[in-house]
N, C-alpha and C positions, 0 to 999 in steps of 0.2 A: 301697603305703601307707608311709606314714613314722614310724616307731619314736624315740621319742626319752627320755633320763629330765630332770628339775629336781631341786635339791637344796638350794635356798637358797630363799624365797621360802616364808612361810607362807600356806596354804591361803587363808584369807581374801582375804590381797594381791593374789590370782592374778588377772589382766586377759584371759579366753578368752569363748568364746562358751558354753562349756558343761563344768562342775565335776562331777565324781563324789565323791559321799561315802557313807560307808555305815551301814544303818541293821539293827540285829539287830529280831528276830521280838519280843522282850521290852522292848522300847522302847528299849536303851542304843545308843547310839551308839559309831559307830565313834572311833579316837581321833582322823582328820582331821576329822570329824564334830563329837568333841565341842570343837576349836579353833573352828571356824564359828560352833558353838552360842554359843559364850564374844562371838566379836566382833558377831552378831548377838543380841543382848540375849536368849539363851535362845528363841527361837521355835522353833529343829529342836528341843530338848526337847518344848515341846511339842505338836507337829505330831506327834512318834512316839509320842508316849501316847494321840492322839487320831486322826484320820485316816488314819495312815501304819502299816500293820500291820507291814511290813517283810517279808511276804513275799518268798523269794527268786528273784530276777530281776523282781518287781516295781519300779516306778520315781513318782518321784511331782516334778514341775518346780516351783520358787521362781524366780521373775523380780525384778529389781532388788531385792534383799534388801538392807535396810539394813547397813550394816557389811560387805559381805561387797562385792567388787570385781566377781567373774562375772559376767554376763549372766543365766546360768540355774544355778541350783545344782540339782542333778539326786539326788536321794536316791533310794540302790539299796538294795533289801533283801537280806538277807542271808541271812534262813535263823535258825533258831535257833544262838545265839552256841555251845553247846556241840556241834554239828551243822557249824559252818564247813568243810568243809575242802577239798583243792586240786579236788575239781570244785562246790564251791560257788560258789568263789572264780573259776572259768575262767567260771559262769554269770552271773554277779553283771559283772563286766566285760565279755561279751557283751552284756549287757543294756542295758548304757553304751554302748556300740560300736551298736546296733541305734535306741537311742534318737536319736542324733548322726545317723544316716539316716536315720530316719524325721522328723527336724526340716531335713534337707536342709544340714544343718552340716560344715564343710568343717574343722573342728577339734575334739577336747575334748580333757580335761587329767581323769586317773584319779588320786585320792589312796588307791583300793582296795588298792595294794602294801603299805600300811601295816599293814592287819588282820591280824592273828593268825588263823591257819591250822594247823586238827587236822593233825597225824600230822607237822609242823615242815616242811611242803616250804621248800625251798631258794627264794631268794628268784630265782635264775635258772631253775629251775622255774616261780617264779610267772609272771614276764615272759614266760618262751614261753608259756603258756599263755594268760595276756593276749593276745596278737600273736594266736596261731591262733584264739583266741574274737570279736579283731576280723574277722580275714581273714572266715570265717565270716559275719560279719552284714553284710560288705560285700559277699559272693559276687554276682552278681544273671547271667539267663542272660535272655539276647534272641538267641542265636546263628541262630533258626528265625524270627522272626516278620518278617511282611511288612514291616511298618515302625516298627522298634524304636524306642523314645520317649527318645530322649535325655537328655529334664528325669527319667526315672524311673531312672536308672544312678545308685547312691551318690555323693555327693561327696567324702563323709569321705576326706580325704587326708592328717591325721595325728595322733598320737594320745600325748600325752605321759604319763609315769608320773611321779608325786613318790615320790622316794623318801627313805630317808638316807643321808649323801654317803657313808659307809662301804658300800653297799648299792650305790652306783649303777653301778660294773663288771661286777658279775654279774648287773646288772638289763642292762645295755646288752647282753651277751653274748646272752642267754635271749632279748630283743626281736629281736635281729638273726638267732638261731634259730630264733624262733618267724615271722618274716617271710618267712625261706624257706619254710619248712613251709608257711605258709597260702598263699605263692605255689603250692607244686608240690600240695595241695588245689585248689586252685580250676582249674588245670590239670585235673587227675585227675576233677574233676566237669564239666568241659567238654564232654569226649571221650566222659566216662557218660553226658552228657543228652542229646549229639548220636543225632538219630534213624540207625537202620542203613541210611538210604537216602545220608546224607552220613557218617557215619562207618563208611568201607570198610574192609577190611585195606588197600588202597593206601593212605587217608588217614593212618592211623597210620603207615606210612609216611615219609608227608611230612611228618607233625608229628613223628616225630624225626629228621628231617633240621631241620625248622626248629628244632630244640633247639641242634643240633649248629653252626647257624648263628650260634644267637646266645650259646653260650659254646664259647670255644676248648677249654677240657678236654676235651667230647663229639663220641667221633668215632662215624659209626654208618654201617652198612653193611645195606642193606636187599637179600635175597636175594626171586628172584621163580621162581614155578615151576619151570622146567629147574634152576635153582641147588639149591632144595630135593630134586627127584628125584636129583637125581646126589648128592646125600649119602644118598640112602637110606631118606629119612623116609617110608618109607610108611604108618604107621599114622596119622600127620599130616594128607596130602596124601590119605587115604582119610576123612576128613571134611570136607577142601576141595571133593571130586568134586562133591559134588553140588548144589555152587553156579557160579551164571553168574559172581561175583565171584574173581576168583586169589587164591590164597592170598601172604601174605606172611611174611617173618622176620624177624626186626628183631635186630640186632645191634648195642648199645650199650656202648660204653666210656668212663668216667670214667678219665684217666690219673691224675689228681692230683701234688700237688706232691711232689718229693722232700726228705726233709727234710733239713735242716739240716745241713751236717760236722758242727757241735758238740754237737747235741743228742745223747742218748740214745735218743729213740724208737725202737724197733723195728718194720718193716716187717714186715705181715703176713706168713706164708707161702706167701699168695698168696688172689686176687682174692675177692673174695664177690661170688656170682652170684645175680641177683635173677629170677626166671623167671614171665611173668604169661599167663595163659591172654585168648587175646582173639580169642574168636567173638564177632565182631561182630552177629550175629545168631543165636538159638538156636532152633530153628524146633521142635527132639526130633528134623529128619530124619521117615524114614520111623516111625517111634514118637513121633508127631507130638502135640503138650504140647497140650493143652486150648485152646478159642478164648480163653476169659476170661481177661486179665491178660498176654497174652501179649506186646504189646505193651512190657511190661518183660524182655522177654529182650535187647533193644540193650543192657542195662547187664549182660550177658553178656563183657563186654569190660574189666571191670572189674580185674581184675586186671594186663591191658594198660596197662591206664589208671593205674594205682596204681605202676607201674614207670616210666611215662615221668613221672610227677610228683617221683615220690620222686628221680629224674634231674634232674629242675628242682630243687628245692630242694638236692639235694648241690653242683649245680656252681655254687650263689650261696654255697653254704658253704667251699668250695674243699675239699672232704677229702684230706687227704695219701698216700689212698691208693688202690691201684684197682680199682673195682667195676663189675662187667661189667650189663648186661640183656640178656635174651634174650626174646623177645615171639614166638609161635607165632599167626599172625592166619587168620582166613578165617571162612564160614559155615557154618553148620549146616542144609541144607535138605533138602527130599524133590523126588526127581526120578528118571528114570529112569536115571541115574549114580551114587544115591546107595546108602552103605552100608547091607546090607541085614541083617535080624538074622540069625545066621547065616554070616554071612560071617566068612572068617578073614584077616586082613591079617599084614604082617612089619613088624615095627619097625625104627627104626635100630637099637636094641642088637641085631636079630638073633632077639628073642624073638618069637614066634607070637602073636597076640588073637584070640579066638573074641568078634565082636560077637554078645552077645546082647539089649543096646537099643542103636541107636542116640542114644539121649539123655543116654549115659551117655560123650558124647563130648568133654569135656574131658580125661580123662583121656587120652582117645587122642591128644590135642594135645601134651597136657606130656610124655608120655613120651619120646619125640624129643628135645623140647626139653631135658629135662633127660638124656636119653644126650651131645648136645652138647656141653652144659656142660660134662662130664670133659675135655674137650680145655684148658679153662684151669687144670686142676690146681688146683682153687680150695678157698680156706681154710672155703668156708662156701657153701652153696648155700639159696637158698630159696625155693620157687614161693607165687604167690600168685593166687587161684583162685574164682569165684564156682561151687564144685565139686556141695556136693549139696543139696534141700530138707532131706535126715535132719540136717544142721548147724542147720538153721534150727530144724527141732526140738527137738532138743538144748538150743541156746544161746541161740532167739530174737535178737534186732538190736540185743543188748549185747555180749557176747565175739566175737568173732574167734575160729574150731576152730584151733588148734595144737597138731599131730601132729609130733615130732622123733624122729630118729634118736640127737641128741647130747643129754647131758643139758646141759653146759654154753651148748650153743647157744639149747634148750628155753629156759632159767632168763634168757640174756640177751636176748631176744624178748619176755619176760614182764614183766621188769623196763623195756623201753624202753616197752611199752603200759603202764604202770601211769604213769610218767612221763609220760606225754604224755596220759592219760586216754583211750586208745586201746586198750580192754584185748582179749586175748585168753583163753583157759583151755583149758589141756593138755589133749588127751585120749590117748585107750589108744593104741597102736599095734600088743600080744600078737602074737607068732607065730599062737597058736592061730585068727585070725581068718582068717589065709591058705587054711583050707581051705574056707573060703564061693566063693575065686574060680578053682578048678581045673574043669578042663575036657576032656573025652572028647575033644575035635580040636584042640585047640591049648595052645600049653603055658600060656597062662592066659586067664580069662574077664573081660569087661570089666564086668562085673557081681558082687556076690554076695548077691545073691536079697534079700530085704525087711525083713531086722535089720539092726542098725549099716551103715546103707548111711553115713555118713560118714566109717566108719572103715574101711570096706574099700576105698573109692575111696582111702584113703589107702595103704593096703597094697598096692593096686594100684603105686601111685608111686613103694612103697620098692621096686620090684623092680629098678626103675633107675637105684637113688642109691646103690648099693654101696660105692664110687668114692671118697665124701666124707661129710664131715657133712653134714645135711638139714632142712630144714626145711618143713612145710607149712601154710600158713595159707587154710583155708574161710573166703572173706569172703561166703558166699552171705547169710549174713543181715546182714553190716552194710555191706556195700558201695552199698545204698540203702533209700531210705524207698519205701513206696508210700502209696496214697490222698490226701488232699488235699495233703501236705507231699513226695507224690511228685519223686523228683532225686536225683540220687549224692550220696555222704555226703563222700567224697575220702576214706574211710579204705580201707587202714591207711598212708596216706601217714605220719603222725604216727609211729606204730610204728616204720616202717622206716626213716625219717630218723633216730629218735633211736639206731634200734641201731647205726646206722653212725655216727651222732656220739658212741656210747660209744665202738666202736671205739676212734679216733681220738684 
């Protein structure tokens, strides 16, 4: 979709097929709102004292309004005025952006950049947050259906912002941020919604070779069984066994531009490595999950999925600098191959695992994966993981669990979700929780027992990340929706594009 701002042209003047203006809970008007109001003889006055509650993300359409140029003058509620703030504001323009598709409209024109906004976000805040609330409402998935319907795939292909011309640099920046992002979303929810019968560990795959095709910065190297045995990965390739599917490893690299002779910038001290668990299908193995719902363990791959997005959006952004992926793939099934409770496997790092559930086998994915990663000497490491239900409990399908090693790294993860309204929240990572996962035969247990199970699959992972700073992010609860609105959510694409765009 196409991002664009105006800066000349009053509200009224404007010749599109479809205007946004905005209307508070209390009947005032917003101030693009109240210029409309002024050249159409006062009618949005009173249409918001009377009919129009302004509810927000509600919407209410004015066709050929006198005075006013548009086609449809589109009134979005706002929310109560003292209440506004930057996710009222991403909802309130989604609402616009959803509207434009559901009328089958291939433009509108947002005067929402104008409104004042609690807690003063940045007006390049607001613009990416506009873009990712469009991307969003233009999402639509036919990837499976027999005979996908053409006329029902959004039209909306571009979506201008009024701003003021002082305004409209760091609006164009925030659009063109926000454009990647909803790109490498909608990606990321692709690959979540593909059923585990087409999205294999070979297919991911191929979908980052096809990244790597279609921007030069991503080069990627995808390693196939013998390649993972000979490095060692056995506690990996002992959750692969027990699938007919091979397992894969995905090795992605962003080079990025080097900068400038002149500038100043300073290059990291080296790569940030982004590491995503991606069982393609989570069966629990032999500790085999409940028949009901089960069906949502394909977005088991979630994390996979969130790393090769987050990938699409960086190399549309070009970052100057370079950030690695490493993607651990294959299934989780019960067979007579597969890992059995009990059973003790050897990691790459060399460390001993006493499985004592099979279902508790993410962990035994990433831990490989991130012994790997030491090989890039990297400035920042961070796995990201649809790890345990205890997360879900926790934090329900608002935060995002983050577990860090580093305080500084902690604080800048926290700050890129709060920016992108992609939030996550800290939790413990205590010594003292380590002795939940010691174990009689092996030097640790893959489990520890039925308290803070989120936080000891965490401590599980610090056992690996010595090496570097760490970072762990539980998307088990917001990586997707279930029941009617069931679908991958793309998060924490959002998150981890914006921490890399602090970076930088």
């Amino acid at each position: 979709m196409e991002f664009s701002t105006q800066t000349t042209a009053s509200p009224h003047q404007i010749k599109t097929a479809a205007l946004a203006a905005g209307v508070y809970a209390d009947g005032q008007l917003s101030p693009a709102a109240d210029v409309l109001d002024r050249a159409a003889g006062g009618r949005l006055r009173a249409i918001a004292k009377g009919e129009f509650r302004g509810r927000l993300g509600s919407t209410l359409v004015l066709r050929d309004l006198q005075g006013v140029a548009t086609q449809r003058l589109v009134l979005v509620g706002l929310g109560k005025r003292e209440e506004y703030d930057a996710r009222a504001h991403a909802s309130a323009e989604q609402a616009f952006a959803a509207y434009c598709v559901s009328a089958r409209l291939t433009e509108g024109v947002s005067t929402l950049a104008s409104n004042e906004v609690k807690g003063a976000a940045s007006m390049r805040d607001r613009a990416r947050a506009a873009a990712i609330a469009a991307g969003n409402a233009t999402y639509h998935y036919d990837a499976t259906l027999g005979k996908p319907d053409a006329d029902a795939r959004p039209k909306l292909r571009k979506i201008v912002q009024i701003v003021e011309r002082a305004d409209a640099s760091a609006a164009q920046q925030g659009l063109k941020e926000g454009a990647a992002i909803a790109q490498g979303m909608m990606l990321a929810k692709t690959l979540g919604n593909l059923p585990a019968n087409v999205c294999t560990p070979a297919y991911l795959g191929e979908q980052a070779k096809k990244l790597a095709r279609e921007f030069k910065s991503i080069k990627v190297q995808v390693l196939e069984q013998k390649q993972i045995e000979a490095l060692g990965m056995g506690s990996f390739l002992s959750v692969a066994r027990g699938s007919y599917e091979p397992p894969r490893f995905i090795v992605l690299r962003h080079a990025g531009k080097a900068p400038a002779a002149k500038t100043k910038a300073k290059t990291p001290a080296g790569p940030v490595v982004l590491v995503g668990k991606g069982i393609t299908f989570d069966s629990g193995g032999i500790s085999i999950k409940p028949a009901a719902n089960m069906d949502e363990m394909k977005f088991d791959m979630c994390g996979a999925a969130s790393v090769l997005g987050t990938f699409r959006a960086l190399a549309e952004l070009d970052l100057p600098y370079e950030v690695i992926g490493l993607v651990a793939s294959c299934e989780n099934m019960p067979s007579g191959r597969a890992n059995r409770p009990g059973d003790v496997v050897t990691s790459m790092s060399g460390q001993t695992i006493e499985i004592l559930n099979t279902d508790a086998e993410g962990r035994l994915v990433l831990c490989d994966a991130l012994t790997y990663a030491e090989r890039f000497k990297p400035a920042a490491v961070i796995d990201i993981a649809t790890l345990t239900g205890a997360c879900v409990v926790a934090l329900g399908s608002v935060n995002t669990g983050l577990f860090a090693s580093d305080d500084e790294l902690a604080d800048a993860l926290l700050a890129a979700g709060k920016q992108t309204l992609d939030p996550a929240w800290r939790m413990p990572l205590d010594d003292a929780y380590q002795e939940q996962l010691k174990s009689n035969f092996a030097d640790i247990a893959n489990i520890g027992g039925p308290k803070a199970g989120a936080v000891t699959a965490a401590c599980f992972l610090s056992r690996f990340t010595k090496a570097y700073p760490w970072a762990h992010l539980d998307i088990a609860g917001t990586a997707w929706k279930s029941g009617n609105d069931k679908g991958s959510t793309g998060r924490p694409v959002p998150l981890l594009a914006q921490y890399l765009l602090n970076r930088a």
